[in-house]
C-alpha positions in Angstrom: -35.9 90.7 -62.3 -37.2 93.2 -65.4 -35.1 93.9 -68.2 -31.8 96.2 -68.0 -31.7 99.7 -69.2 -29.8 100.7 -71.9 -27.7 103.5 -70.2 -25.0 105.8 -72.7 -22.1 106.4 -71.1 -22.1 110.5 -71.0 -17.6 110.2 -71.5 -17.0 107.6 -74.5 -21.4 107.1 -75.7 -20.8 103.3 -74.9 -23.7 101.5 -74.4 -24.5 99.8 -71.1 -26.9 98.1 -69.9 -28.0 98.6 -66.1 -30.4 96.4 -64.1 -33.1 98.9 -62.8 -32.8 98.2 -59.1 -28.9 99.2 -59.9 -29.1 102.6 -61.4 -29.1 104.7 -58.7 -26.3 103.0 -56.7 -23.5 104.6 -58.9 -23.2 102.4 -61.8 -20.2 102.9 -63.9 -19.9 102.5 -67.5 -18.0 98.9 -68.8 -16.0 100.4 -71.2 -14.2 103.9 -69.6 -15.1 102.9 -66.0 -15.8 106.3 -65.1 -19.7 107.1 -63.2 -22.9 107.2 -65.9 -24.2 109.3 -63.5 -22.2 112.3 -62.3 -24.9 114.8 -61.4 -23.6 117.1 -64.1 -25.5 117.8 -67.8 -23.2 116.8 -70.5 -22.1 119.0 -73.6 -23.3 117.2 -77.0 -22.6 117.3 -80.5 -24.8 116.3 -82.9 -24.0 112.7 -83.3 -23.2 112.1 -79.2 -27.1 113.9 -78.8 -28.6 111.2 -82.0 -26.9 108.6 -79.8 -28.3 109.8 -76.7 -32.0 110.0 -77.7 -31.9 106.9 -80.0 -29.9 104.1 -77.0 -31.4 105.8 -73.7 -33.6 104.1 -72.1 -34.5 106.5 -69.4 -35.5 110.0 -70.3 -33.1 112.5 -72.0 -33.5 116.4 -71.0 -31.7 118.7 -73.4 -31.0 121.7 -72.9 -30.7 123.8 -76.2 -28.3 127.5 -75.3 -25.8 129.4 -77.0 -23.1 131.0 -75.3 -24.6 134.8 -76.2 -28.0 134.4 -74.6 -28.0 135.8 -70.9 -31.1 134.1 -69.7 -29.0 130.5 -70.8 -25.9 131.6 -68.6 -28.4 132.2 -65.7 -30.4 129.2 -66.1 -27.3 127.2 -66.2 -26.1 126.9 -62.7 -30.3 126.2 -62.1 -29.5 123.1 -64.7 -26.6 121.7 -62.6 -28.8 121.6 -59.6 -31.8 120.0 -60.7 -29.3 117.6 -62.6 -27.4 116.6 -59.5 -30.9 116.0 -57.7 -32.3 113.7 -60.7 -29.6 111.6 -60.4 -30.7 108.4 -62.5 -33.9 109.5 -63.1 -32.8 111.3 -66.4 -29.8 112.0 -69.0 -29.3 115.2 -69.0 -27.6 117.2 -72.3 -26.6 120.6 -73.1 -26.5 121.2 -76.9 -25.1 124.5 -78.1 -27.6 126.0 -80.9 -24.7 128.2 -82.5 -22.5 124.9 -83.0 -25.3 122.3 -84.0 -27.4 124.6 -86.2 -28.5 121.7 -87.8 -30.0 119.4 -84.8 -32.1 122.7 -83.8 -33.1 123.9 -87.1 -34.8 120.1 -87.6 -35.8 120.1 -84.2 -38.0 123.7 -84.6 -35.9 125.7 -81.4 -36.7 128.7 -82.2 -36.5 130.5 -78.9 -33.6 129.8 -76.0 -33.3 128.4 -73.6 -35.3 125.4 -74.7 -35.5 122.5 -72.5 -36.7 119.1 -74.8 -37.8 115.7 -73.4 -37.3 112.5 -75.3 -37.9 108.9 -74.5 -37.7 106.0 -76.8 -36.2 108.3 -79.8 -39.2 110.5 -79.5 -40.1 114.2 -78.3 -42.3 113.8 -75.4 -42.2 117.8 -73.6 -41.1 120.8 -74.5 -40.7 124.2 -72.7 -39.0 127.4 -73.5 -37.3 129.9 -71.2 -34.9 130.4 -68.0 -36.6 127.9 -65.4 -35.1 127.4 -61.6 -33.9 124.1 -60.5 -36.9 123.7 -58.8 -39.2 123.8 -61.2 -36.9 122.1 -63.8 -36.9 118.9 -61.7 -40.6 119.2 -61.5 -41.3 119.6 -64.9 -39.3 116.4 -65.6 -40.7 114.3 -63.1 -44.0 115.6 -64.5 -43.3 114.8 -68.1 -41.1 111.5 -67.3 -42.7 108.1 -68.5 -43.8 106.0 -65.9 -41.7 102.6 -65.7 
């Protein structure tokens, strides 16, 4: 059996640890008990998005919006669907650029929407404007690390 994946819960940011073969049969976190998985991108802060990229080990998409950009309110429903098809394959974040100032400014957004790959802590893709679900999920896939 290979090592277990450090999963954080997207509710409470506990850290679990899933066997691989486990994560996508619904795993649910040890401390809240509710689903680590819920085909939904989660709303960060700053510090819930540091924990995110620092204790994941599977891929974390973020999505950098603000509430007053149009072409983030239309790629938004786009997000939930290529979410709910990724399932395990990916954490995926919504962090508001108006609210977290800070993360984007050290981070370089200077356009939105603004999807951002990490894996292991690190910036692995980038890529800037509305996308469809579609192409969202294929874009991650693309840019995902390979086991």
């Amino acid at each position: 059996m290979s090592n277990p994946r450090h999963v954080v819960c997207p509710h409470c940011l506990a850290v679990n640890r899933v066997p691989p073969d486990r994560l996508g049969e619904g795993p649910k976190c040890g401390q809240c008990h509710r689903p680590l998985f819920d085909g939904k991108p989660h709303e960060v802060s700053g510090a819930a998005f540091q924990k995110h990229i620092s204790r994941n080990d599977i891929p974390v998409v973020v999505d950098f919006w603000a509430e007053w950009c149009g072409p983030c309110r239309m790629m938004a429903p786009e997000l939930e669907r290529a979410t709910a098809a990724l399932g395990s394959d990916a954490r995926v974040l919504k962090l508001n650029t108006e609210a977290e100032q800070d993360v984007a400014a050290r981070l370089g957004i200077r356009s939105i929407p603004t999807l951002v790959m990490f894996a292991n802590g690190r910036e692995i893709a980038r890529q800037s404007g509305a996308m469809r679900a579609a192409d969202i999920e294929r874009w991650v896939r693309g840019h995902a690390p390979a086991e």
